[in-house]
Every structure is written in structure tokens, then in C-alpha cells.
C-alpha positions as CSV (number, residue, x, y, z in Angstrom):
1,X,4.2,14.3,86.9
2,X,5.7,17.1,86.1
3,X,2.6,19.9,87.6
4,X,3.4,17.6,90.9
5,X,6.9,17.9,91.3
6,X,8.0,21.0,93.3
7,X,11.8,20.1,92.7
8,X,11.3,20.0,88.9
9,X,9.3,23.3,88.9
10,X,11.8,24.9,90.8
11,X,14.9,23.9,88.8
12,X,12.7,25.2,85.8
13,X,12.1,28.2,87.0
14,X,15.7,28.8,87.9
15,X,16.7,28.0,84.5
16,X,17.9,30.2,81.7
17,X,15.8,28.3,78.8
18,X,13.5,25.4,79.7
19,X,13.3,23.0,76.8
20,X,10.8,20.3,77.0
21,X,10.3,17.2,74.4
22,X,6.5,17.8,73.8
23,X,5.1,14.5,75.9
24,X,2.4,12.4,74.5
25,X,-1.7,12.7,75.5
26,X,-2.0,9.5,76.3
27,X,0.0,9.5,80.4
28,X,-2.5,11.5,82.6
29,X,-4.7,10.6,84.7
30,X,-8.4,11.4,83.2
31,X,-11.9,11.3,83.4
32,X,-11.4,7.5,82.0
33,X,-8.4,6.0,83.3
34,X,-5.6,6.7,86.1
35,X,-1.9,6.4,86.1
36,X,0.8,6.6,87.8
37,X,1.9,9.7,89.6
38,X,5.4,9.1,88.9
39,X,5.6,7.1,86.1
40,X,2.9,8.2,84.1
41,X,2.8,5.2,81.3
42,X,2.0,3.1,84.3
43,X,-1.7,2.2,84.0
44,X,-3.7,2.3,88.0
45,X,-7.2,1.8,87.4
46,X,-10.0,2.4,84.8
47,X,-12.9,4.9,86.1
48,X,-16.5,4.0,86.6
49,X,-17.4,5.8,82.8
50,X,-14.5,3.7,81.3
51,X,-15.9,0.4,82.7
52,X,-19.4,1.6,81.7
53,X,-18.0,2.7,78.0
54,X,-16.1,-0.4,77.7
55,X,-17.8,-3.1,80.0
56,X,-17.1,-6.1,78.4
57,X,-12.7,-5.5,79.1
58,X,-11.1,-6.6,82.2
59,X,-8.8,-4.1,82.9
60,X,-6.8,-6.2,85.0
61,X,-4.9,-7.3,82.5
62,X,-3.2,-3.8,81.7
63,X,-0.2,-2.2,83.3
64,X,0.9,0.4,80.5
65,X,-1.3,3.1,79.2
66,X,-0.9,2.2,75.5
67,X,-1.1,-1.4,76.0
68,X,-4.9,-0.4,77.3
69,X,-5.4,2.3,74.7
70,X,-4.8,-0.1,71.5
71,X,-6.6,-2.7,72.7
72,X,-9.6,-0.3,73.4
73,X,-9.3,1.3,69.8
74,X,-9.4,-2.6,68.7
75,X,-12.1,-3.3,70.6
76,X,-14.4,-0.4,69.7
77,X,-13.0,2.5,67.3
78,X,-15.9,4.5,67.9
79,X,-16.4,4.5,71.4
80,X,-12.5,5.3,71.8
81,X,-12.8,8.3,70.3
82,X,-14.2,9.6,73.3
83,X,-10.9,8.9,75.3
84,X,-8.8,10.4,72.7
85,X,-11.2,13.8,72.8
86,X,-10.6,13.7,76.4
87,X,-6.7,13.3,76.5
88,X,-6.4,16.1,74.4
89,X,-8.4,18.2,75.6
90,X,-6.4,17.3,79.3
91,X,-3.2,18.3,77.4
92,X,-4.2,21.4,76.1
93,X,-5.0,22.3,80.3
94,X,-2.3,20.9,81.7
95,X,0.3,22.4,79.5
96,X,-1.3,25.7,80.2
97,X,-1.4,25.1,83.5
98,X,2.6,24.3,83.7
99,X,3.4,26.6,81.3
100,X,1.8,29.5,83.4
101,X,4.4,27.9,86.6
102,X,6.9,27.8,84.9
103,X,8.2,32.0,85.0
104,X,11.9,30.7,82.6
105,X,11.3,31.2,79.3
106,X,10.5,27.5,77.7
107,X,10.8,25.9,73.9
108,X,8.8,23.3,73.6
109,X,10.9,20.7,71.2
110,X,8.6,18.2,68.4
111,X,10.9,15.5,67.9
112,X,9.3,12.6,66.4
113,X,9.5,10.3,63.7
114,X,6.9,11.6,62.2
115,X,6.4,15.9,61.2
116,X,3.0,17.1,62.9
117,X,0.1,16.7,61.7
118,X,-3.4,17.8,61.1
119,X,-4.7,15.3,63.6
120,X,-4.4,12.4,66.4
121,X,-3.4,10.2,63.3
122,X,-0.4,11.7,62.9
123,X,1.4,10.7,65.1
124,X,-1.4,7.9,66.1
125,X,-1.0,5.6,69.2
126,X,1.9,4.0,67.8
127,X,4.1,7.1,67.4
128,X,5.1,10.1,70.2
129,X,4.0,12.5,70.9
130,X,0.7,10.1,70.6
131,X,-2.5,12.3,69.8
132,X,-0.8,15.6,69.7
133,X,-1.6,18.0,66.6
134,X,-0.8,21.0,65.3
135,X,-3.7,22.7,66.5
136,X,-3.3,21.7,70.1
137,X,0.2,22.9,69.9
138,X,-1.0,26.0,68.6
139,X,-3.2,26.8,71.7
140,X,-0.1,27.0,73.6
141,X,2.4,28.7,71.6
142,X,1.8,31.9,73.0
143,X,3.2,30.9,76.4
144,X,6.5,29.5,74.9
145,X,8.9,31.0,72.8
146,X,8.8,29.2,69.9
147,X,8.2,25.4,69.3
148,X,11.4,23.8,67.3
149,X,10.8,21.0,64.9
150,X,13.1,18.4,65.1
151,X,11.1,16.0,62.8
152,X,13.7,13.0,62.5
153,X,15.2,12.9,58.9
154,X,14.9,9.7,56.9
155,X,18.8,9.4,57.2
156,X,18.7,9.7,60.5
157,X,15.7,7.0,61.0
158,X,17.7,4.6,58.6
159,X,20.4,4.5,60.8
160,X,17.9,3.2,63.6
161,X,19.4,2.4,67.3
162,X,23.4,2.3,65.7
163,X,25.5,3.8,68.3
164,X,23.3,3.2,71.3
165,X,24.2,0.7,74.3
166,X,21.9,-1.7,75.5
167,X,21.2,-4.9,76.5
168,X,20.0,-7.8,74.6
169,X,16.8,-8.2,76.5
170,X,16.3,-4.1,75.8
171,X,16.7,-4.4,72.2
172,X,13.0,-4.4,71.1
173,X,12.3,-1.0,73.6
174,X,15.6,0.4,71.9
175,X,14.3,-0.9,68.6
176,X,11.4,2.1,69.2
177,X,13.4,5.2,70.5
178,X,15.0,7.8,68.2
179,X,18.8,6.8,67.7
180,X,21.6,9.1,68.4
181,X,21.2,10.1,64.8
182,X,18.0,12.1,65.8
183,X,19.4,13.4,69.3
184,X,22.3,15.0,67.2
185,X,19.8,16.3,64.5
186,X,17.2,17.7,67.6
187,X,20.5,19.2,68.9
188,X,21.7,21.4,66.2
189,X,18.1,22.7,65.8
190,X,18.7,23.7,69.2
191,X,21.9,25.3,69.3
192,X,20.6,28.7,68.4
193,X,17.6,29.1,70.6
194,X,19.9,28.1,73.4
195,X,22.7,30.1,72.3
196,X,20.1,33.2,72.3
197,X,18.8,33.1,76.1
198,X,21.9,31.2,77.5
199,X,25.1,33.6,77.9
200,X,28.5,31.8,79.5
């Protein structure tokens, strides 16, 4: 959404420091599935080699991206491997690609429940920044100035969704965010990298 958005690449690139929440691999459009242009965890349609990979689902049936993607690792582990080698590789592109538009200096921010890890296990499906490892994060530190861990803290996940508003009917979606606890952890992690390119 983000490479297609000529409003949010020009704020960026009028910005001081550009700080952007590393997004999952899992909300592109690929080789296997489409999504939404706008909001990218919306699932379109499956591709021709999905269907042909995967031809005994009905892909009617989806309308999220990891809805589809967990019932596809269900279904056959092995043959969604495939999808996860291609989302990852698409990240790896398209962050370079936005990276290069983007002429403001940007810190990419890991904030997750989980620290990063070695591979697409860690954080798997389940977690964000789904599929997203250390090694594809490496391939694009040299466009940013530094990527800041704000691995959630065990206190902070404790206190779960305490201090957040939300409705009853949202409380399972809440029940899955980081709390406030986490956003005030992420934030003081930040302070000094935004303190160092940002002068009032």
C-alpha cells in the first residue's frame, strides 16, 4: 500500500525521521495470491499456480490473508513452503524498493512479541511481523539508519490489553495487539534516535 500511495511517500520524504513498524510478509500481492490495494490483509483472489498448488481449496471461503495462509499450512506444510519463500523474497524487494523512495532518513522499528529470529518460525503466522527474519532485515539495513528493537518485555505482555478502550465485540482483536505497556516500552527505545535527527 504504501509503494502506491503518493501522499504517504510525500509526507515521508518531507519528514525529519521516518519510523516504520516493520510490516509482516504475509499482505502483498504475489505470484500466489492477491490483496487488497488498500487494505492489504484483505484477501482478492488466488493465482492460477495457487489453485494448481493447492487444487483441492475453494478459495471462496477466505477474506483475510492469514485466515488463507493457516489453513494452507494445515492443509499441506510442504507445499506452503513455497508461498512463504515467495513472500519473503517479495519483502526483501519491496522494502528496497520503498526504501530507495523514500530520500528522509528512516528507522525501521521490530516491535513484537516475540525477539527476531533465525527464521519464518519466529515470529510464525501467528505472530507479527509474520515470516520476517533476521537475515531479511539484514539485507536492508544499509538503507536505514539503524533497526530499533522494541521486543515486548514479559512485564509488559503480562499486563495484556489493560489501559486500552474498546468495545466488547473488539475484545478478542484487542486480545492480540501489543498493550499500551509495549507502545510505552517501543517509545522510550525511540526517544533517542528521534531526539538525534529531530531538532525543535
Amino acid at each position: 500500500m504504501f509503494l502506491n500511495d503518493s501522499e504517504v511517500l510525500s509526507i515521508a520524504n518531507n519528514a525529519g525521521l521516518v519510523v516504520l513498524q516493520v510490516p509482516p510478509a504475509l499482505n502483498m500481492s504475489n505470484r500466489f495470491y492477491t490483496v487488497h490495494p488498500r487494505r492489504n490483509d484483505r484477501f482478492v483472489k488466488a493465482s492460477a499456480l495457487l489453485k494448481s498448488v493447492f487444487g483441492e481449496v475453494d478459495f471462496t471461503e477466505f477474506h483475510f490473508t492469514r485466515h488463507m495462509l493457516r489453513h494452507l499450512r494445515e492443509v499441506g506444510p510442504d507445499r506452503f513452503d513455497l508461498i512463504r519463500d515467495e513472500l519473503q523474497a517479495a519483502w526483501v524487494a519491496r522494502m528496497r524498493v520503498f526504501l530507495h523512495q523514500v530520500t528522509a532518513p528512516v528507522a525501521l522499528l521490530w516491535m513484537s512479541a516475540h525477539a527476531q529470529g533465525e527464521n519464518a518460525t519466529s515470529p510464525d503466522l501467528a505472530h507479527d511481523p509474520a515470516f520476517v527474519t533476521r537475515e531479511m532485515l539484514n539485507v536492508v539495513t544499509p538503507q536505514v539508519v539503524g533497526v530499533i528493537n522494541a521486543t515486548a518485555s514479559a512485564e509488559a505482555l503480562a499486563l495484556g490489553s489493560e489501559g486500552m478502550v474498546f468495545s466488547e465485540l473488539e475484545g478478542n482483536a484487542a486480545s492480540e495487539l501489543l498493550g499500551p505497556a509495549a507502545h510505552a516500552e517501543a517509545a522510550a527505545v525511540l526517544a533517542p534516535i528521534v531526539a538525534d535527527h529531530i531538532r525543535i
